[in-house]
C-alpha positions in Angstrom: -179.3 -22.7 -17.9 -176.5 -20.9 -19.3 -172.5 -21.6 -18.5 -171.8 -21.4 -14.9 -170.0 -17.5 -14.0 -166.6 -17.9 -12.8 -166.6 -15.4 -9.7 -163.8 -14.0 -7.7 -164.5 -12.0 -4.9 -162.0 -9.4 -3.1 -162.8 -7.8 0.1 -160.6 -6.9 3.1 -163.2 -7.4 5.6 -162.7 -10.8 6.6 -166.2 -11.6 8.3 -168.1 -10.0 5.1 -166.3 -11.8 2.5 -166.6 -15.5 4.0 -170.4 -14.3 4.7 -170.6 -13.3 0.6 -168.3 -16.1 -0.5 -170.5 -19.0 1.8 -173.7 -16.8 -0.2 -172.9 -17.4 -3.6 -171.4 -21.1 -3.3 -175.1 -21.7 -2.7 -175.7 -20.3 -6.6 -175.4 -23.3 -9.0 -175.2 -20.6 -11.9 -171.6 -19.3 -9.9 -168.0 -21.3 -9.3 -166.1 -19.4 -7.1 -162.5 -19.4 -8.1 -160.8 -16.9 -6.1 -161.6 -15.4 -2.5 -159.3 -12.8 -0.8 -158.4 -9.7 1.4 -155.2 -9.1 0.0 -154.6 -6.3 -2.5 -151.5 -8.2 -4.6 -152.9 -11.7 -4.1 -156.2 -10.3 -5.3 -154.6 -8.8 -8.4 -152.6 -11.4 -8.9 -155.1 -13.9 -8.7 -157.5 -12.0 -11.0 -154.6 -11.8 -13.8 -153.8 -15.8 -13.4 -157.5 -16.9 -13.0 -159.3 -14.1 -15.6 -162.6 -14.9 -14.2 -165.8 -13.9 -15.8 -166.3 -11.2 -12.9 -164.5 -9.9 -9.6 -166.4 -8.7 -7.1 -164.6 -5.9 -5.7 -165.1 -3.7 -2.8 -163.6 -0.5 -3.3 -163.3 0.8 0.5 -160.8 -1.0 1.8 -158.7 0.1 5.1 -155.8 0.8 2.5 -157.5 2.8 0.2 -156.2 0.7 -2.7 -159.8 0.2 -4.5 -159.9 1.7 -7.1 -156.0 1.1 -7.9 -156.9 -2.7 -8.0 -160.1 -1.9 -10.0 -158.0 0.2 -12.9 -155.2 -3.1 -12.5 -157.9 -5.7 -13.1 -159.4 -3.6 -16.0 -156.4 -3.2 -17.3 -154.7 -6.5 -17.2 -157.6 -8.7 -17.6 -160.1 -6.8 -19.9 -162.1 -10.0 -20.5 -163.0 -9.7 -16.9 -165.8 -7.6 -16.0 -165.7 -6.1 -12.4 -168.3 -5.3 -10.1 -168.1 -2.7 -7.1 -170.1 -4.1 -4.3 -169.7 -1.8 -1.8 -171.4 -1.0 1.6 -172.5 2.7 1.1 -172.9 4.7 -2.1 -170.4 7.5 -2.6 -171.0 9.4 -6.1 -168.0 10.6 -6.3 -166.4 6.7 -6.1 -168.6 5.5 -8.6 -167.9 8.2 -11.6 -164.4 6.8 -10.4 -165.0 3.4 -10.5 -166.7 3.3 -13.9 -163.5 5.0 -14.9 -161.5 2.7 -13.2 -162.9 0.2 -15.6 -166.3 -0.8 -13.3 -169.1 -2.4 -15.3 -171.7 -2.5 -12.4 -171.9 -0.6 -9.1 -174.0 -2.5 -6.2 -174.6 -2.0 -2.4 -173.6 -5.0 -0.1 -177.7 -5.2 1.2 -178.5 -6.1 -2.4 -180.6 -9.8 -2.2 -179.3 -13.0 -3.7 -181.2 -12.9 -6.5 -180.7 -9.2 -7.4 -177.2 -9.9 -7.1 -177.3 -12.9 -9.3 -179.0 -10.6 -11.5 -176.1 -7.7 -11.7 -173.5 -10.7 -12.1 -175.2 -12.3 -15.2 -175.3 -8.4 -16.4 -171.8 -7.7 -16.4 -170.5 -10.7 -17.4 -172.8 -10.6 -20.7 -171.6 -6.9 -20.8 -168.1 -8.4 -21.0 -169.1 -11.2 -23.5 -170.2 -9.1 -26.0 -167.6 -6.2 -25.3 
């Protein structure tokens, strides 16, 4: 087994992020560092922490998604984010990637899949 990822997870959608964050805590391979709904404390957090990967969903009530993708990308570069959305809009993923997305995922995606995409991007970022 490789290094355990170092995971932070931002979604404003209080029911589906303790559902996701309560998921992956049952990964050995993950550590989640960082859980919230809060645009600056997500930001913020993802800037302090630098966690291998941010899990990031991108349509939130106040449409600051893809701000606190091209923040993350930006400030952190080391730290690969992952849109893990609920519904797949083209035009917000060209945007994302551009934001600074490395992956693009829907929220029905299985644990394993998802475990998957995470290992993906963060070896993406490793060798970036």
């Amino acid at each position: 087994m490789g290094r355990v990822i170092k995971l932070m997870i931002i979604d404003d959608h209080d029911a589906v992020r303790r559902a996701l964050e309560s998921r992956l805590r049952r990964i050995p391979e993950i550590e989640v560092v960082g859980c919230t709904g809060s645009r600056e404390e997500g930001i913020h957090q993802a800037l302090l922490l630098q966690p291998d990967v941010v899990l990031l969903e991108t349509k939130r009530s106040d449409g600051a998604g893809l701000e606190i993708c091209r923040r993350i990308a930006r400030g952190a570069p080391e730290t690969a984010v992952i849109v893990l959305t609920s519904y797949e809009d083209e035009q917000e993923r060209h945007q994302a990637f551009l934001a600074g997305a490395r992956r693009y995922v829907l929220k029905d995606i299985d644990s394993a899949q998802l475990l998957r995409e995470i290992q993906v991007a963060q070896a993406v970022r490793s060798t970036a």
